[in-house]
N, C-alpha and C positions, 0 to 999 in steps of 0.2 A: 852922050849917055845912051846906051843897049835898053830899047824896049824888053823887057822879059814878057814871053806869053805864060801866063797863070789856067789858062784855062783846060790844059788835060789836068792840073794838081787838083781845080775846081770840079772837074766832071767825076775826079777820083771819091774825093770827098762827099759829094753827091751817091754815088753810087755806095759808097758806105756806110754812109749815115740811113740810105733806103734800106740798106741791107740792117743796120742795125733795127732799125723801124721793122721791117718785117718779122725776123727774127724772135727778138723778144718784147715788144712793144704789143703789136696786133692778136699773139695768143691771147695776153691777158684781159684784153681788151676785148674780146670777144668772148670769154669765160663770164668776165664782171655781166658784160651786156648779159649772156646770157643768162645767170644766175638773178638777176636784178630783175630779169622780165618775168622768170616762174616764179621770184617772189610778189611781185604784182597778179600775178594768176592766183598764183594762193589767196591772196590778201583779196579777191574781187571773188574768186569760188568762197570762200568765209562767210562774204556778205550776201551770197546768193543763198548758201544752206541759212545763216539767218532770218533773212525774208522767210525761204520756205517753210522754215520748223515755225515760225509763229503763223504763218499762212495757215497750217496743220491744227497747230493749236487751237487758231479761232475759229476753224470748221469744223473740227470732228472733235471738240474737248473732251466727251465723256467716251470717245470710241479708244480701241485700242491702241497700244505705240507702235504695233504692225503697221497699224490701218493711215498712220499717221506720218509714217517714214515712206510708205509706199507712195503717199502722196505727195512729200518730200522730195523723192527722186522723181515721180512724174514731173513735178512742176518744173524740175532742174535741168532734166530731158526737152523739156518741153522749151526752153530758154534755148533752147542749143548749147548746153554746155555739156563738152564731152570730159568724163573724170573715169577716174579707177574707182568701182564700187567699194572697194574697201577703205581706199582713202576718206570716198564722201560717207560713209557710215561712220567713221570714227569722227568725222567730222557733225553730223547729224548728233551724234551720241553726245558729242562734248556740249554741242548746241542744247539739247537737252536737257542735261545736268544742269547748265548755268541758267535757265528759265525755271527748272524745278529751285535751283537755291535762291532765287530773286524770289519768288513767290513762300518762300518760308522765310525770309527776313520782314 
């Protein structure tokens, strides 16, 4: 009986299957990772404007909602958290609303 070697069919196969892996496997996978992690950035920035807008809240209640957002984004700065101003003001804004409608229920 003839030993057959397998092993260039095996290293073929390998080299294949890597290529497949590379190819179409490791984009998506690094798409998901990355989309997975700015939604954990969001969801942890959320929870920072929420501290901060009741932080606001219980120190300057009767002061303005200038006075109260400025303090809002110091406090967020002051965290080390780097954002788009416009993003955390919409996000401040929404924080907002949902404290002023908690307080009329």
């Amino acid at each position: 009986m003839k030993n057959t070697d397998f092993t260039p069919l095996i290293e073929a196969l390998i080299t294949l299957i890597s290529a497949v892996i590379t190819i179409f496997v490791l984009p998506k996978l690094n798409k998901y990772l990355r989309e997975r992690l700015s939604a954990e950035q969001l969801s942890a920035l959320k929870e920072w404007v929420k501290i901060a807008v009741a932080a606001a809240e219980q120190l300057y209640g009767s002061k303005t909602g200038q006075q109260k957002k400025e303090y809002a984004v110091s406090f967020l700065l002051s965290k080390g958290i780097v954002f788009d101003v416009d993003e955390v003001t919409a996000l401040i804004e929404s924080e907002v609303y949902k404290l002023t409608k908690e307080k009329q229920v």
